[in-house]
LUMLUM-412921 format. One record per residue (C-alpha): x negated, z, y. Coordinates in steps of 0.25 Angstrom, whole numbers, plus 2048, in hexadecimal, padded with zeros to 3 digits. Each point is the difference from the previous one (the first is absolute). Layout:
! residues N
R   X   Z   Y
R   X   Z   Y
...
***
This chain:
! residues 470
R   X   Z   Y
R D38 A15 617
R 801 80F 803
R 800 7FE 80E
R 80C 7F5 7FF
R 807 80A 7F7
R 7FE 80C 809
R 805 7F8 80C
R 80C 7FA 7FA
R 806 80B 7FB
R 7FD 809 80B
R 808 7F5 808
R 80A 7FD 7F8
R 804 80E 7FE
R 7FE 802 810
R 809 7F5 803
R 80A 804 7F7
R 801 80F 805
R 7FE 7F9 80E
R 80D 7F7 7FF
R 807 808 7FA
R 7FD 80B 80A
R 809 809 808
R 802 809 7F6
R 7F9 809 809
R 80A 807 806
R 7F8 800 80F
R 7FD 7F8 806
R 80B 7FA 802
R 802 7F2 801
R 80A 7FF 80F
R 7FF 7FA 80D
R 7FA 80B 80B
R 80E 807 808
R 807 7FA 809
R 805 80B 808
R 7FF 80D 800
R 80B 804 7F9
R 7F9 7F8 7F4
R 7F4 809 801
R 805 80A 801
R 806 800 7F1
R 7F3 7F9 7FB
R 7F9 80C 805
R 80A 807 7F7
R 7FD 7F8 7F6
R 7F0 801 801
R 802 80E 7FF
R 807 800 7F4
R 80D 804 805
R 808 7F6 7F8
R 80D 801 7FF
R 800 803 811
R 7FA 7F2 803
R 808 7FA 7F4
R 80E 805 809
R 7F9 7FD 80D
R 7FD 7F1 7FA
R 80F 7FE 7FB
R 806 804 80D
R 7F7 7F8 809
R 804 7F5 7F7
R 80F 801 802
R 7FE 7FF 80F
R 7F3 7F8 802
R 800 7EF 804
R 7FA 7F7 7F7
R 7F1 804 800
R 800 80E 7FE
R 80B 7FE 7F6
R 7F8 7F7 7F9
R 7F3 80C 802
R 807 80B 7FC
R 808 7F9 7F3
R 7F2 7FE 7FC
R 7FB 80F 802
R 80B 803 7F8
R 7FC 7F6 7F6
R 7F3 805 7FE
R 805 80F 7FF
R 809 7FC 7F2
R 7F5 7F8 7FC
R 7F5 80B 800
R 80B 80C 7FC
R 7FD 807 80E
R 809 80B 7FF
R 809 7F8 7FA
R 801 7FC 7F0
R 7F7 7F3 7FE
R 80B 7F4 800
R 7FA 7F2 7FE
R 80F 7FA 802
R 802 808 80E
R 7F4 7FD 806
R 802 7F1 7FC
R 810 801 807
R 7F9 806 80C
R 7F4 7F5 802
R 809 7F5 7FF
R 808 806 80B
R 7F4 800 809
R 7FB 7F3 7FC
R 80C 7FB 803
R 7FF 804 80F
R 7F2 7FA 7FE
R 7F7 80C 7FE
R 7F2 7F9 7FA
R 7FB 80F 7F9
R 80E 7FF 7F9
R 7FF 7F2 7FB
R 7F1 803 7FB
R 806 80B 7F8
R 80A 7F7 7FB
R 7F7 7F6 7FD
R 7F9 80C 7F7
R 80C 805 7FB
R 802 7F0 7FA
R 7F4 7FF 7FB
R 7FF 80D 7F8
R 810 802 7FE
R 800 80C 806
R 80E 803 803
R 805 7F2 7FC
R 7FB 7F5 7F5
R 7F2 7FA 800
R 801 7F2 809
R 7F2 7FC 804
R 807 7F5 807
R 807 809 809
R 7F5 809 802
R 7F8 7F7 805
R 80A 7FA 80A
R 802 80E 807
R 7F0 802 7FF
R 7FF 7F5 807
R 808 800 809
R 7FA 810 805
R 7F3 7FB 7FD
R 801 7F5 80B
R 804 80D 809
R 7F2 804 7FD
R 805 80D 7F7
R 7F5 804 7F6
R 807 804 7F3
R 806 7F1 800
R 7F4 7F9 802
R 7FA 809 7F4
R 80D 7FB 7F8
R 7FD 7F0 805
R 7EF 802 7FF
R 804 805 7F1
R 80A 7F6 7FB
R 7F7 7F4 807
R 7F3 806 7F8
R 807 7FF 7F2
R 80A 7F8 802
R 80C 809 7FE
R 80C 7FA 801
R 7FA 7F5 80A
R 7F3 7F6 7FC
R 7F5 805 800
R 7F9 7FF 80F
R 7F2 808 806
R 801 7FC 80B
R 80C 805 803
R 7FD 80E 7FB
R 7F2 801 807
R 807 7FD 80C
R 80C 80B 7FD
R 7F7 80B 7FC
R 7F5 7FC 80D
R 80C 801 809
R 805 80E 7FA
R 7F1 805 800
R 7FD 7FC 810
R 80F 809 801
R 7F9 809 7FC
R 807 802 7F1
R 7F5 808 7F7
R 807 7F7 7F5
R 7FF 7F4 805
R 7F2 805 805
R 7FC 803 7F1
R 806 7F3 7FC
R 7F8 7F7 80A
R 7F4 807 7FA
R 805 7FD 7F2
R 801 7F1 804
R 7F3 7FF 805
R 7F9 805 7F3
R 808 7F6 7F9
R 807 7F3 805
R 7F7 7F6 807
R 7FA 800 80A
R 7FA 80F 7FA
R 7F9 809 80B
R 7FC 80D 7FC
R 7FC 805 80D
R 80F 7FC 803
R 804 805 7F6
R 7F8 80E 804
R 806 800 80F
R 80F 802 7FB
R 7FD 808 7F5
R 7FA 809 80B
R 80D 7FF 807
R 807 804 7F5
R 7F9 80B 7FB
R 801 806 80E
R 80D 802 7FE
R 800 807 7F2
R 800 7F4 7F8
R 7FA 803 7F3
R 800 7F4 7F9
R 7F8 7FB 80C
R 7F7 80B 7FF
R 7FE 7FD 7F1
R 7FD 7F3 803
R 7F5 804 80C
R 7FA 807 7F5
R 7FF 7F4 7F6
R 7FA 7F7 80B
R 7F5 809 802
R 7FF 803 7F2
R 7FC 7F2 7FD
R 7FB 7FC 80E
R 80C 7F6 805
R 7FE 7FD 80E
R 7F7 80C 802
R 7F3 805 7FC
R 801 806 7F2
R 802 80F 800
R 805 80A 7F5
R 800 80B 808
R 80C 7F8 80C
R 806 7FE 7F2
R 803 80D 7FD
R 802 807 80D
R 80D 7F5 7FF
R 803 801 7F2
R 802 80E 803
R 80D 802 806
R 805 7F4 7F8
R 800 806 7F4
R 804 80C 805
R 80B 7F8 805
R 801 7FE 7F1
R 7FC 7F1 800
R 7FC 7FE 7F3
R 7F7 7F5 803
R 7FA 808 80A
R 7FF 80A 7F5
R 7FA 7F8 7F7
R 7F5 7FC 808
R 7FC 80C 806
R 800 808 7F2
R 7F6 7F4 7FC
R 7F8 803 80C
R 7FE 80F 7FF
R 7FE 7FD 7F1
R 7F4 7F9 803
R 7FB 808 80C
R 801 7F3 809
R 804 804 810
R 7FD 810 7FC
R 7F6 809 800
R 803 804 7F2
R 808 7F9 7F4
R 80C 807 7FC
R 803 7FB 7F2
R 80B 80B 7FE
R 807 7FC 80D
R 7FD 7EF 7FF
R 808 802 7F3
R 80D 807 805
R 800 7F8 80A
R 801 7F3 7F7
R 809 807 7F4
R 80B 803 80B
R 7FE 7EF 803
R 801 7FD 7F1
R 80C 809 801
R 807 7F8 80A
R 7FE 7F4 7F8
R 7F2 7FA 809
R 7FC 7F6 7F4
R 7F1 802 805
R 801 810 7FE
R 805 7FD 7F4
R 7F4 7F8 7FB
R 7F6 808 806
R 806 80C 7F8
R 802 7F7 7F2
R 7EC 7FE 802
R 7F9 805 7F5
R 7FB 80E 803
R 7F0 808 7FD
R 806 80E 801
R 808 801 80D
R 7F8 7F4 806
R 808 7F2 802
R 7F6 7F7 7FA
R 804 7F1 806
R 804 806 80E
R 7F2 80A 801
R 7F8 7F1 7FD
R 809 7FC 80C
R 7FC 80A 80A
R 7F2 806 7FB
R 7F9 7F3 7FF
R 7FA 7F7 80B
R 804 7F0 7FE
R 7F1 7FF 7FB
R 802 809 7F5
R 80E 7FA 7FD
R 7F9 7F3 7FE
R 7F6 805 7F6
R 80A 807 7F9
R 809 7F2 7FF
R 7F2 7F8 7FD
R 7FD 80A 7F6
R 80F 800 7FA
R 7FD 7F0 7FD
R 7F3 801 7FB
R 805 809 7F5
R 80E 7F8 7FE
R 7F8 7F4 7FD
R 7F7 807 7F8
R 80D 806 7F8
R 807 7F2 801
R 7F3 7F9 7F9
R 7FD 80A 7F5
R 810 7FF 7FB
R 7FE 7EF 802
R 7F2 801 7F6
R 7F9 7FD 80B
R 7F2 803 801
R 7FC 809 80B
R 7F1 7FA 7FF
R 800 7F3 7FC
R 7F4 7FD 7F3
R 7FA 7F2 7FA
R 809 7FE 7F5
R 7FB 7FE 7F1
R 7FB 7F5 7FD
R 802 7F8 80D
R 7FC 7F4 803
R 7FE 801 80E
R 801 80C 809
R 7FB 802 811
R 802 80A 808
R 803 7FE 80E
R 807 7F4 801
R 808 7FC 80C
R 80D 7F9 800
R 810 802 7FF
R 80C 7FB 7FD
R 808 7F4 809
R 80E 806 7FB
R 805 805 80E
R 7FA 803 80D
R 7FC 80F 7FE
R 7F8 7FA 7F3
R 7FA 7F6 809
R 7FD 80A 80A
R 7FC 80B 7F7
R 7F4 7F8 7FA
R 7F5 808 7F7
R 7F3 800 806
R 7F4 806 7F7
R 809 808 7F7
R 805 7F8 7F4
R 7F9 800 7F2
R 805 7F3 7FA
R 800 7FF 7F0
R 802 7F5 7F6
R 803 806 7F1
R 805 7F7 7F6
R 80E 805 803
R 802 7FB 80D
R 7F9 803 80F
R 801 80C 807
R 7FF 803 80F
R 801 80F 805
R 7FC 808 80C
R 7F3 80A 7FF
R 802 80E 803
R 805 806 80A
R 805 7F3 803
R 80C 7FF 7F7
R 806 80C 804
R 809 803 80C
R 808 7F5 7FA
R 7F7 7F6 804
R 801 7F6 7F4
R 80F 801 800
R 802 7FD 80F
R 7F3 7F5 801
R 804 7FA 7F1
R 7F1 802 7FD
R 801 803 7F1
R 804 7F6 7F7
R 7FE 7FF 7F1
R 802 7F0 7FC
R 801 7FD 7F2
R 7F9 7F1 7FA
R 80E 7FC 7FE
R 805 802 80E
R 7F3 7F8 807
R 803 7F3 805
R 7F3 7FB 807
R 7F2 806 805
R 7F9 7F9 80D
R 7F1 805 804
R 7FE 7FC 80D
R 7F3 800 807
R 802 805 80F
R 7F7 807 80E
R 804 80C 7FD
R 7FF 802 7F2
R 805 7F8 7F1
R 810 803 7FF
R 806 7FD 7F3
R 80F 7FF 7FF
R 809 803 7F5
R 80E 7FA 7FF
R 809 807 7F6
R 80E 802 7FD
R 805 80F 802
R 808 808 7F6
R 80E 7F8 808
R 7FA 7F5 7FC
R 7FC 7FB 810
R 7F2 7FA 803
R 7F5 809 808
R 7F5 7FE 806
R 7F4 80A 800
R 7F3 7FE 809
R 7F4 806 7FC
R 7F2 800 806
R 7F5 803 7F4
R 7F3 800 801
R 7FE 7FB 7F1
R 80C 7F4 801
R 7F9 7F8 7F5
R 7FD 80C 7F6
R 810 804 802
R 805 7F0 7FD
R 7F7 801 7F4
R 806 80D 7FC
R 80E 7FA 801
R 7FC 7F3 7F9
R 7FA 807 7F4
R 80E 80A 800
R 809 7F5 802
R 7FA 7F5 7F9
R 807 7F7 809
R 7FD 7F2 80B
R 807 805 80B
R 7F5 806 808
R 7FC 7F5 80D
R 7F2 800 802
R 7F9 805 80C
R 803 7F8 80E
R 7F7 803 80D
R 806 801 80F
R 806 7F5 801
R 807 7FE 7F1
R 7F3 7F6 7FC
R 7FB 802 7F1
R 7F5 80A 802
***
């Protein structure tokens, strides 16, 4: 469950931030120069230079043929929409790629195919988005494939279609896109057919390019051994710059980590847990939780069980939580803990064998040698012996049974090879017919025990192997 949880929202939030990219001012997203006067104002640009390479842009613009128009018109686009030297204006950068995409410049329909689908400059139309990310992302552009990967993986404003955005976010991966690298990673861990090794290789990619949600997500897969050996200290070496990046799942898993001296020479509870209270801070759900655990001084009680104890341990400790819930449970029902021989009972064995035929765990769950059997003149009770009726054994198996004389329908003694069985049939408190087989080793003393309680003609007398009269 924490596993799923932690890969969702780490990919949910990565493609989100992934689509809705470019908010980084470099690099930009432009087809390479086509001439020299073209690089030369993009060298402008690169260096900061901005409002020379915004001039040199316009003029090559006014004089240019259709394609460098088109490449130029786009540069400008991308300068009003990132505020590069110029006041950030949505609206202009919109004005300038449609004028591009209209002398069929693929970068500028991608960023109009962005601009519709977040209204940037214009109003939402998911529609139209995806027309013009389509359109570019046929030309192999990155930023749209992001855009048609996104919308086919959840169905935005088109059905629904994996497929489809597998094969968009490969293509923009292999083009060498740290996005669409991350996102191919992300659709391995997650849509069929999952490969975490896959998975590995382009988060790899990603990383290598300063992804940090990649390197968060390199650190999770060693953390829990996904498609490579298990290996808390991989774990943190990639958490690391993650959560310096200030991912707060990366945070949050790293302060765990030092927390619980897992992947380091040393635990570092002071530095684990500001690492995880600036994820709570950011609103990580799991932070949040892990901060919200009952504390011994300044010791996180749930999560130092977590990581101090070995998977043996943690069994005993779940065993031992069971034995003493039941023994809780059966104390508050008035249940005895060590099951006695009744006052003035009629008949009474210890180590009975048998069960209930109520369902299949009660057929499966049989007693064996551990049920004291006792007839008093209020009814028949059948109870598990000590330890036998803790661990909620009795309640899972339906091993402990009080039936009173009014509730008994019919008592059968049967002879057979591998011990006498007697079978009661009685109606339960709903008022349904059950069926209870034991195997006693007194069956006649115990039907003259109900015979003297009951006072009644309803016990059938004793029948060999084969249902003959004994």
């Amino acid at each position: 469950m924490q596993r799923a949880r932690w890969l969702w929202s780490v990919g949910f939030a990565s493609m989100l931030l992934a689509t809705l990219a470019c908010a980084r001012p470099l690099p930009l997203v432009m087809d390479p120069p086509l001439d020299a006067e073209m690089a030369a104002a993009d060298a402008l640009l690169a260096h900061g230079d901005y409002p020379q390479a915004l001039n040199a842009y316009l003029s090559q613009a006014a004089r240019g043929d259709n394609v460098v128009r088109g490449a130029v018109l786009n540069r400008v686009g991308e300068i009003y929409a990132h505020g590069l030297g110029v006041r950030r204006d949505d609206g202009a950068a919109m004005d300038y790629f449609q004028k591009a995409a209209v002398l069929n410049n693929v970068y500028a329909m991608a960023h109009l195919g962005q601009a519709y689908f977040l209204g940037n400059g214009t109003l939402v139309d998911q529609d139209k988005g995806y027309l013009w990310a389509e359109r570019a992302a046929q030309a192999g552009v990155p930023l749209a494939l992001n855009q048609v990967g996104w919308q086919n993986l959840f169905g935005v404003g088109i059905p629904k279609d994996t497929a489809v955005a597998r094969n968009a976010y490969l293509m923009s991966a292999r083009a060498g896109d740290a996005t669409g690298q991350l996102q191919t990673g992300w659709m391995y861990t997650h849509i069929a057919p999952i490969d975490y090794r896959q998975a590995m290789v382009w988060y790899r990619k990603a990383a290598a390019q300063g992804d940090a949600l990649a390197m968060g997500n390199i650190g999770y897969l060693y953390e829990h051994g996904l498609g490579v050996p298990q290996d808390d200290a991989q774990a943190v070496q990639w958490y690391r710059p993650a959560a310096r990046a200030d991912n707060a799942r990366a945070q949050f898993h790293l302060g765990k980590l030092l927390y619980q001296g897992r992947g380091v020479a040393q635990a570092d509870a002071v530095a684990g847990e500001r690492l995880i209270k600036r994820a709570a801070a950011q609103g990580d759900e799991e932070a949040q939780a892990w901060r919200a655990q009952p504390q011994i001084g300044s010791v996180r009680v749930l999560d130092y069980v977590q990581g101090k104890l070995s998977p043996t341990v943690r069994v005993l400790l779940l065993i031992l939580a069971l034995l003493l819930a039941s023994v809780v449970y059966r104390t508050v029902r008035g249940k005895p803990l060590w099951p006695r021989k009744p006052r003035g009972a009629l008949f009474f064995e210890r180590m009975a064998s048998g069960g209930s035929n109520s369902s299949v765990l009660s057929r499966l769950a049989r007693a064996h040698g551990y049920l004291s059997v006792s007839v008093t003149w209020d009814g028949i009770r059948v109870e598990p012996m000590f330890p036998f009726n803790l661990m909620f054994v009795p309640e899972c198996g339906d091993l402990e049974h009080f039936v009173p004389k009014r509730d008994v329908q019919k008592l059968k003694i049967k002879r057979a090879r591998r011990g006498n069985k007697v079978v009661l049939i009685f109606r339960d408190g709903a008022q349904e017919e059950r069926t209870l087989e034991l195997r006693l080793r007194q069956p006649e003393q115990f039907a003259l025990a109900v015979r003297e309680a009951w006072r009644v003609e309803r016990i059938e007398p004793m029948q060999g192997p084969r249902g003959a009269v004994a």
